[in-house]
C-alpha positions as CSV (number, residue, x, y, z in Angstrom):
1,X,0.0,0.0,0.0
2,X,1.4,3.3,-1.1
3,X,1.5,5.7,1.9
4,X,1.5,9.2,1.0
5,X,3.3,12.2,3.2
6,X,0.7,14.4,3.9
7,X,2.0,18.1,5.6
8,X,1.3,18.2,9.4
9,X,-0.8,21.2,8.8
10,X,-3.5,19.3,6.7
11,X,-7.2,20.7,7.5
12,X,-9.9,18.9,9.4
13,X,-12.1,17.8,6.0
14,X,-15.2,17.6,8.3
15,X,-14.5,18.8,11.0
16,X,-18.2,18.4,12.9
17,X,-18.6,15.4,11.4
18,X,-19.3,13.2,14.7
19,X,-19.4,10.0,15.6
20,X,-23.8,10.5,16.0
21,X,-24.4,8.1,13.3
22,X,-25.4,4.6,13.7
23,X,-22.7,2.0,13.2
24,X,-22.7,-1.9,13.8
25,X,-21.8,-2.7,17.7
26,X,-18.2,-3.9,17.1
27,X,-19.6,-7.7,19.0
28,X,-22.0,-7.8,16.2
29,X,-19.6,-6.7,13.8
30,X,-16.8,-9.6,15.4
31,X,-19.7,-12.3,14.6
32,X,-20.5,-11.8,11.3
33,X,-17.4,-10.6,9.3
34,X,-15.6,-13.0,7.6
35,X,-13.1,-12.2,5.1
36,X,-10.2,-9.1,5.3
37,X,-12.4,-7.4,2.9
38,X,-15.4,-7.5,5.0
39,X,-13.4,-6.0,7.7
40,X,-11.8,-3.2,5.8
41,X,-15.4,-2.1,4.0
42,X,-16.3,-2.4,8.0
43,X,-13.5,-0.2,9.2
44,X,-14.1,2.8,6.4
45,X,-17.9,3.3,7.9
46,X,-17.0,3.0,11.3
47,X,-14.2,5.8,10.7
48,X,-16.5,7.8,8.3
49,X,-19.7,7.5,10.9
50,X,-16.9,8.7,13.6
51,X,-15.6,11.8,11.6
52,X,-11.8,10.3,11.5
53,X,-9.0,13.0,10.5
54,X,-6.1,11.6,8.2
55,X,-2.9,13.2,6.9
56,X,-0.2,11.2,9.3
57,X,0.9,8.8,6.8
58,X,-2.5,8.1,4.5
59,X,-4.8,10.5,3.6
60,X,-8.1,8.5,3.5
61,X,-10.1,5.6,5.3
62,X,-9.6,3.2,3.0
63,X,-5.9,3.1,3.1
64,X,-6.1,3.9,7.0
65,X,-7.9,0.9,7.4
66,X,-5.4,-1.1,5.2
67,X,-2.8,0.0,7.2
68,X,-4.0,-1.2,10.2
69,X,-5.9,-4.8,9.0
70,X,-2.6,-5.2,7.2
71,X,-0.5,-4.5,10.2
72,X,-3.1,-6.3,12.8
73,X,-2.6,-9.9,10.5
74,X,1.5,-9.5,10.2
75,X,0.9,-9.7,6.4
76,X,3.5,-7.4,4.3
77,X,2.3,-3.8,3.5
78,X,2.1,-4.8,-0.6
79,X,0.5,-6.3,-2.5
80,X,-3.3,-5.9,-0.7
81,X,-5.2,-8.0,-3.1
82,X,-4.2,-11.7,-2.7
83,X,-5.3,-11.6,1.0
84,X,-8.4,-9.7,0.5
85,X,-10.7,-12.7,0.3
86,X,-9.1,-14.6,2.7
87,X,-11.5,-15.5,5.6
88,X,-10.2,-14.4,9.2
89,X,-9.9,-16.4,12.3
90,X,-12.1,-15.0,14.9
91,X,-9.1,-14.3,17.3
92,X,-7.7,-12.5,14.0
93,X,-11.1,-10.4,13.7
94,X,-11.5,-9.6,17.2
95,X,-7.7,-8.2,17.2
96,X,-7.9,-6.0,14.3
97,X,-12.0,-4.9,15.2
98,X,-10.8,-3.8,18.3
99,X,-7.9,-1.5,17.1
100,X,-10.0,0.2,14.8
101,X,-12.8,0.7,17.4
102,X,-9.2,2.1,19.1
103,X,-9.0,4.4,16.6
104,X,-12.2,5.8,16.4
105,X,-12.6,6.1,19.9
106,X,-9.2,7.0,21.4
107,X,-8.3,9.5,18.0
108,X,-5.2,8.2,18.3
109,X,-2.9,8.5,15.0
110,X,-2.8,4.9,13.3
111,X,1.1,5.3,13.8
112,X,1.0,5.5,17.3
113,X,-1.3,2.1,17.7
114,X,0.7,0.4,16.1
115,X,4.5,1.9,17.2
116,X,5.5,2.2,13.3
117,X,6.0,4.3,10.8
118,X,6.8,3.8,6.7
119,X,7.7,7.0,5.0
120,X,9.3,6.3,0.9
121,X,9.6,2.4,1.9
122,X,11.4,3.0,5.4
123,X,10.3,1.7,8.3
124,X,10.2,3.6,11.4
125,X,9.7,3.4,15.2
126,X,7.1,5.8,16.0
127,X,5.2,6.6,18.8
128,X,4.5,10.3,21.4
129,X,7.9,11.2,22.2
130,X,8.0,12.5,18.1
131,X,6.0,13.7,15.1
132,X,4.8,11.1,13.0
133,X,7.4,10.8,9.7
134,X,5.6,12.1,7.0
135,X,8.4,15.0,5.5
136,X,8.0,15.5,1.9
137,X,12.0,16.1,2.1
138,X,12.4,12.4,1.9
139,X,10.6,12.4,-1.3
140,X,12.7,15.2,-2.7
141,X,15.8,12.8,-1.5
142,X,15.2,10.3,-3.8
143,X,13.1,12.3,-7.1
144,X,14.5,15.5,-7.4
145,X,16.8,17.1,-5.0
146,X,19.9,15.4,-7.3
147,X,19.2,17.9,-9.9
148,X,20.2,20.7,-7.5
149,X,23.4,19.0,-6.3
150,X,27.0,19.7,-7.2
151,X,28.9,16.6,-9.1
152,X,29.8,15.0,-5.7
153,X,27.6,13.8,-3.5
154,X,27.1,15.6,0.0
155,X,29.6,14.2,2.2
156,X,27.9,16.2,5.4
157,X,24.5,16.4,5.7
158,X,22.6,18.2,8.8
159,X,19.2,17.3,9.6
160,X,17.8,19.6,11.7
161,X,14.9,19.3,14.1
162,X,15.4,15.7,13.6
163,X,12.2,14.5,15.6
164,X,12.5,10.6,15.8
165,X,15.8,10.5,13.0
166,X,13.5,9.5,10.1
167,X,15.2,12.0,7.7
168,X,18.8,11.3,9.1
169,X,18.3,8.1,8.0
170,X,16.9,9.0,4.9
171,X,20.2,11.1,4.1
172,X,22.7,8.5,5.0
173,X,20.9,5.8,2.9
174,X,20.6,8.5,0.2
175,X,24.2,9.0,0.5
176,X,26.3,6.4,1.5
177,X,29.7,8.5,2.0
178,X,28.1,11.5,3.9
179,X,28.3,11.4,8.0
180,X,25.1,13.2,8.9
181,X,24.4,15.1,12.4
182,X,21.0,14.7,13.9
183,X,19.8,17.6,16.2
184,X,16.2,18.2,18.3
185,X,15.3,20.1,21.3
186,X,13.4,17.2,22.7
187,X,15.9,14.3,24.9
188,X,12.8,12.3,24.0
189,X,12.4,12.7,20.2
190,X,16.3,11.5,20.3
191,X,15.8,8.7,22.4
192,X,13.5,7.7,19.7
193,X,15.8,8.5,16.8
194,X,18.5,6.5,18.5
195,X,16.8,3.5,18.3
196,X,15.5,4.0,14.9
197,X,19.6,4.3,13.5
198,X,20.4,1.3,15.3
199,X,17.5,-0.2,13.8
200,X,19.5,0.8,10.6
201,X,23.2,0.2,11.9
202,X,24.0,3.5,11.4
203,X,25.4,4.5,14.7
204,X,28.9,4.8,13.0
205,X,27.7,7.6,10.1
206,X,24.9,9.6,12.2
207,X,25.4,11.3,15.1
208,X,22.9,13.0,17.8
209,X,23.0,16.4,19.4
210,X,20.9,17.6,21.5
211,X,19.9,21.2,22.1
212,X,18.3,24.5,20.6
213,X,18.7,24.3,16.8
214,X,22.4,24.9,15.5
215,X,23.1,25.9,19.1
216,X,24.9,22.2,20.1
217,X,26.9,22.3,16.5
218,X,29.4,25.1,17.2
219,X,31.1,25.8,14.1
220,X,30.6,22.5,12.1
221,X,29.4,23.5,8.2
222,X,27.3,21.2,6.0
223,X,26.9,20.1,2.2
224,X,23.5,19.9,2.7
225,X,21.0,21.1,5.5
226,X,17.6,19.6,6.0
227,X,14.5,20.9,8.1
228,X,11.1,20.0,9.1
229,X,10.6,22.8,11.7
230,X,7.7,23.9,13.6
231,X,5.8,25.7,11.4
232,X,2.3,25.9,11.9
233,X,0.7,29.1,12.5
234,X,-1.8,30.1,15.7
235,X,-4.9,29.9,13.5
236,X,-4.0,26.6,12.3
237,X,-3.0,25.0,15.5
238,X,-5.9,26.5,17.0
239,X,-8.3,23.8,14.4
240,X,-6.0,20.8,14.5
241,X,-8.0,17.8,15.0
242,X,-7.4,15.4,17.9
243,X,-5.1,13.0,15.8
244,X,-2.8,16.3,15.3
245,X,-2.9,17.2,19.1
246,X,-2.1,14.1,19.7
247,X,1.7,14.6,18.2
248,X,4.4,16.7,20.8
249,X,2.8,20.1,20.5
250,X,6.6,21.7,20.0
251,X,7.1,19.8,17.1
252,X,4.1,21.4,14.8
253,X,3.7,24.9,16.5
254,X,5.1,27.9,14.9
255,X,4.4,31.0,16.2
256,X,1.5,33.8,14.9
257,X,2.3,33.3,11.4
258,X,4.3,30.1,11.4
259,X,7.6,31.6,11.1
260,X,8.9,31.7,14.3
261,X,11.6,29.4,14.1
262,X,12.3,29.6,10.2
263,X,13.4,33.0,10.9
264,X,16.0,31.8,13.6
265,X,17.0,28.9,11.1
266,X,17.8,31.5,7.9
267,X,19.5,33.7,10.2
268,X,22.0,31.1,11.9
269,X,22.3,28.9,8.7
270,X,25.0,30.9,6.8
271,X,27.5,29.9,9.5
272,X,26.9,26.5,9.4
273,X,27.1,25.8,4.8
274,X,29.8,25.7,3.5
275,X,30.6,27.7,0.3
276,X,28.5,25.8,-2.0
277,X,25.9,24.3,1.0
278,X,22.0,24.5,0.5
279,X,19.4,24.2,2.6
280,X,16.1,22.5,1.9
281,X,13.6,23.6,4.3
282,X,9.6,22.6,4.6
283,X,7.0,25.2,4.9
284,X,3.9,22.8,4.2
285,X,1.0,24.9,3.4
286,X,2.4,28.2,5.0
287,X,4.1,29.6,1.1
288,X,1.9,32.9,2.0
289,X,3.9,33.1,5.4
290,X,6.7,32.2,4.2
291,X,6.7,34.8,1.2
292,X,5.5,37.6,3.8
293,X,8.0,37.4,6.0
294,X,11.1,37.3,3.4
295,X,9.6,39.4,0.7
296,X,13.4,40.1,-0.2
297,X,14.2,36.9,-0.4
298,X,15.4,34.9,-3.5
299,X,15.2,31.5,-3.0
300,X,13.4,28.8,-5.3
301,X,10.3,26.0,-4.7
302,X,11.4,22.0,-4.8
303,X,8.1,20.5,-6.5
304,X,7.0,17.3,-5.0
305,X,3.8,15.2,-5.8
306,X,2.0,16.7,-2.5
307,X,2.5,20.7,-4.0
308,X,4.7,22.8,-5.9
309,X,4.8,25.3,-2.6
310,X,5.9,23.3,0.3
311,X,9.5,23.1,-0.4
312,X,12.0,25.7,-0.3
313,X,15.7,25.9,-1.4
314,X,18.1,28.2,-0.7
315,X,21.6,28.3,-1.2
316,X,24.2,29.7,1.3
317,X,25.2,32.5,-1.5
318,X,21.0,33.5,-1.2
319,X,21.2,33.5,2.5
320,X,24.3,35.3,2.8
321,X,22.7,38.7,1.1
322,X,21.2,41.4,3.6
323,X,17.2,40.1,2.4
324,X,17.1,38.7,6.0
325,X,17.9,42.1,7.5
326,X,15.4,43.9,6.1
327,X,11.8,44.6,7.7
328,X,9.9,41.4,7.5
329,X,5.7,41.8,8.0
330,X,4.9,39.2,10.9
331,X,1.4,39.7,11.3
332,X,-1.0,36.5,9.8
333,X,-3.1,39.0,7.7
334,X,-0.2,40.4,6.2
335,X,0.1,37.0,4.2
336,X,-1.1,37.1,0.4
337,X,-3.8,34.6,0.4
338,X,-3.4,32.0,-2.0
339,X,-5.7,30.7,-5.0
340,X,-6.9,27.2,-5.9
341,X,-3.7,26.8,-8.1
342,X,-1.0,27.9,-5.2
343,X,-0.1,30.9,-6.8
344,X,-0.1,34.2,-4.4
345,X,-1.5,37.2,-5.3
346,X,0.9,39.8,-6.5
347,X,4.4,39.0,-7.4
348,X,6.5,36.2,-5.2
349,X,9.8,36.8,-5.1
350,X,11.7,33.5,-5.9
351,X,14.1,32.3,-8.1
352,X,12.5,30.2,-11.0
353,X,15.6,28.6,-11.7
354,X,18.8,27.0,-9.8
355,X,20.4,28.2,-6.7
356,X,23.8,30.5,-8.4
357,X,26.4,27.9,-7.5
């Protein structure tokens, strides 16, 4: 099953959409259900009649509720269809019943019921202590980020606000000869990444640090910096739905307009690229934001299947001009409001073409 990476800032669809409907008692449900199929076509009403959120990993019932029958019967996450006639066991029904009555009831992200996380193929431990993987960075890893690189590979790669590692991983895979630095905030989101890299055996290429963004780095530079941060503004944060709240609130929030710590991070970066060093940095659906509070800025959007928006890349040389210095707008209604097709009203100021190299 294909999991998409869906922005952490992804709207309620239906936000009042209760659980007030009727819906099979899950006993009745356990007694009459037979096959996988029956209990997936069972799992999308029950999450429909209970007004379910998604965007941490899958973006609609049905492949929620493949995730987790999948998952529940130890069967491999592809292919889907030679299992979905196959009857269940009622120890095998009750189990996987149960968790989605979990879900519905509890609003718990599927990711932390069942301790795991896939992001591009990669299999994560997941669970409170960090944000669910979902970065559309690691997607730019393997489709399009090469096309931005130098002719070597980066052989030091920073991922910053590292959560749980998933993206550290990412980046040494991606790169077999880089050492990569992890870095969070949160002793608990590293306690997490830890384990994930010696899930991988990568203890010997990526490191952790611990402490306020660049802050435990001193003066090490980087090939390549990459950054989930915070970055979801009061208004949004303020309509999460439970699965969302559910996630360490220091990991999604980012201030009135979103901003608060991408400031900090294009102010500090310089000092830590090298000559030639980008930085790819998410912004998820805050490209308003992001264009209101470095109207000088040039810098240039990485397209990836989720938006063309949600991406930005900046090259040391771009962050090294005095854009950053100048008056920046923080208030939320200072934002241009963007259309249907993404673009912002009146002219954006990026580059349309390569970071100058």
């Amino acid at each position: 099953m294909a999991r998409r990476e869906v922005p952490a800032d992804r709207p309620d669809p239906a936000p009042d959409r209760v659980a007030r409907r009727d819906v099979v008692d899950i006993g009745q449900a356990v007694a009459e259900l037979r096959t996988l199929r029956d209990c997936l076509r069972y799992a999308c009403s029950r999450f429909e009649a209970a007004g379910l959120s998604y965007g941490q990993g899958t973006d609609s019932a049905w492949d929620e509720a493949v995730w987790l029958g999948l998952w529940s019967l130890h069967l491999p996450p592809d292919p889907l269809e030679p299992f979905l006639d196959a009857r269940l066991t009622l120890a095998e029904r009750q189990g996987l019943l149960g968790l989605i009555e979990r879900r519905c009831t509890e609003r718990l992200p599927a990711a932390y019921l069942t301790g795991e996380a896939w992001l591009r193929g990669l299999r994560f431990r997941c669970d409170r202590r960090a944000i669910i993987p979902r970065s559309l960075i690691a997607e730019a890893l393997q489709e399009s980020l090469d096309d931005w690189l130098g002719p070597d590979a980066p052989d030091a790669v920073l991922d910053l606000c590292t959560g749980g590692g998933s993206l550290a991983i990412a980046a040494a895979l991606r790169f077999p000869q880089a050492r990569v630095d992890a870095a969070d905030l949160s002793a608990q989101a590293l306690t997490l990444a830890s384990e994930n890299i010696a899930d991988y055996a990568l203890g010997d290429r990526v490191s952790l640090h611990r402490g306020d963004l660049f802050e435990p780095l001193t003066s090490r530079r980087y090939a390549l910096i990459l950054c989930n941060p915070p970055y979801v503004n009061d208004g949004s944060m303020r309509s999460l739905p439970p699965e969302f709240l559910a996630e360490p609130r220091g990991a999604l929030a980012g201030g009135d307009d979103g901003m608060d710590l991408v400031r900090r991070i294009l102010t500090d970066a310089p000092a830590h690229l090298r000559e030639q060093g980008l930085l790819l940095l998410e912004i998820g659906h805050e490209a308003a934001h992001f264009e209101a509070a470095f109207p000088h800025l040039e810098f240039a959007y990485l397209p990836v299947s989720a938006g063309d928006r949600q991406l930005v890349l900046l090259s040391r040389e771009q962050l090294s001009t005095d854009a950053l210095a100048k008056p920046t707008p923080r208030s939320r209604s200072k934002a241009r409001s963007s259309d249907a097709t993404g673009r912002a009203d009146g002219p954006a100021r990026v580059s349309a073409r390569k970071p100058r190299r």
